[in-house]
ROVO-546008 format. One record per residue (C-alpha): residue in one letter; x, y, z; residue number from 0. Coordinates in pm, 1 decimal. Example, Ala and Ser with C-alpha at 12.3 -4.5 7.8 and 13.67 -1.06 7.14 Angstrom:
! residues 2
NODE   residuo         xx         yy         zz   num
NODE         A     1230.0     -450.0      780.0     0
NODE         S     1367.0     -106.0      714.0     1
END
This chain:
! residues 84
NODE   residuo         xx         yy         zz   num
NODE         X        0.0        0.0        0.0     0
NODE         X      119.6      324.5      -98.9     1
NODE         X      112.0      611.8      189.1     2
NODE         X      156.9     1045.2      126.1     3
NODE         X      310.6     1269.5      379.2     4
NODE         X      320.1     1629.8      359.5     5
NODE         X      648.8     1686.7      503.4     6
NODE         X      694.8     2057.3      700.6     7
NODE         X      972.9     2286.0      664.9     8
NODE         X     1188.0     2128.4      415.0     9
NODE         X     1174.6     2232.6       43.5    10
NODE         X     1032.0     1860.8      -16.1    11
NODE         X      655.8     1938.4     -112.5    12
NODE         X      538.8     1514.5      -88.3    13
NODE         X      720.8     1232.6       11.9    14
NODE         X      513.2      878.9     -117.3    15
NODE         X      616.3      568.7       94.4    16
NODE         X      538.5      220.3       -1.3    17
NODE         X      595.1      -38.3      259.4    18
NODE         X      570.9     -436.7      295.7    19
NODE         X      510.9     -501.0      610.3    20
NODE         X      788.4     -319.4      774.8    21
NODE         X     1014.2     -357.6      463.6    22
NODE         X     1068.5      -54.9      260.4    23
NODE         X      928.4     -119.2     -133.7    24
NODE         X      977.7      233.9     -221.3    25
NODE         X     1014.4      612.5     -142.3    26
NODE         X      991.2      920.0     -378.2    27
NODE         X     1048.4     1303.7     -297.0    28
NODE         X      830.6     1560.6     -527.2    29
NODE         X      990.9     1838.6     -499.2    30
NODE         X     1380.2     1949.7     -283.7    31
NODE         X     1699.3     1848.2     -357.8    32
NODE         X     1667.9     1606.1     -630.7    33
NODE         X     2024.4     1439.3     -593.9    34
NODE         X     1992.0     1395.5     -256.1    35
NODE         X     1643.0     1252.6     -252.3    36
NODE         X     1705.0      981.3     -525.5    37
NODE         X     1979.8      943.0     -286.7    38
NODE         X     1767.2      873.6       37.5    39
NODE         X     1556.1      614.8     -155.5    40
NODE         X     1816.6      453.0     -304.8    41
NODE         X     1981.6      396.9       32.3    42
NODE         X     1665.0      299.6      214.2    43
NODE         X     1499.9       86.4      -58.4    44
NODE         X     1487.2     -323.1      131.5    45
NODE         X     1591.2     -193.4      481.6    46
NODE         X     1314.5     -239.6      789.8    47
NODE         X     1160.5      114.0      856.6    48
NODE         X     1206.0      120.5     1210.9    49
NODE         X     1591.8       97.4     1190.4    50
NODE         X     1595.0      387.2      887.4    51
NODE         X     1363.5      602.9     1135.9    52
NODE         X     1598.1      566.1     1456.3    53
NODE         X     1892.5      644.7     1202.9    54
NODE         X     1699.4      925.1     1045.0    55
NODE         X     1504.2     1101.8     1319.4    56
NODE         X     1640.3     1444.5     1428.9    57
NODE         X     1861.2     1477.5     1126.0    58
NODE         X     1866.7     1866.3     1073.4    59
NODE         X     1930.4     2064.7      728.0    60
NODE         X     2157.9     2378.0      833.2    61
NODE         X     1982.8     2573.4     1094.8    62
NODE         X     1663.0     2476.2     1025.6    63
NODE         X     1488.9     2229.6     1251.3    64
NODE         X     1442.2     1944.0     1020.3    65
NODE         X     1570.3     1832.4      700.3    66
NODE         X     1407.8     1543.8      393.3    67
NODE         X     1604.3     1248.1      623.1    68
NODE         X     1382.1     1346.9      943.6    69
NODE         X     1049.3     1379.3      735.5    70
NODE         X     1129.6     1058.6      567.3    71
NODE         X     1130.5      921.5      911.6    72
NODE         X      818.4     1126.6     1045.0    73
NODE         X      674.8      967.5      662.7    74
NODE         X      740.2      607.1      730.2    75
NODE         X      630.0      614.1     1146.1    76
NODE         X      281.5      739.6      975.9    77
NODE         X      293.8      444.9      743.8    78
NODE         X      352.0      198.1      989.4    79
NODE         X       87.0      338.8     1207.7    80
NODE         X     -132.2      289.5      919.0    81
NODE         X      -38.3      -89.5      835.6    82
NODE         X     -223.9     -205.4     1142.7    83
END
């Protein structure tokens, strides 16, 4: 199943998670820094979600407060909430 988040105060305007089970199928950014985001999925793509969110959460972009990494994690909690 296929699950949006709006992420919040990155450039990042979507991120689209697709899980199975607790196995991470796919990821894809709309919007940010395009490298970077490929990146992400590319490095997250097969790995359990819980381990990517404790390596992810609190990951911050310059000064700002969050960055793609810690929505991705805020992204995939949501989807896991949801898979119950």
């Amino acid at each position: 199943m296929e699950y949006i988040y709006k992420p919040r105060g990155v450039c990042s305007s979507l991120i689209t998670v697709e899980l199975d089970g607790e196995t991470i199928k796919k990821v894809e950014f709309m919007g940010g820094c395009s490298g970077n985001s490929r990146g992400i999925s590319q490095l997250v793509k097969g790995c359990n979600a819980r381990d990517v969110i404790k390596r992810l959460r609190g990951v911050r972009c310059g000064t700002g407060q969050t960055s793609c990494p810690d929505q991705l994690s805020w992204a995939l909690e949501q989807a896991l909430a949801q898979e119950k």
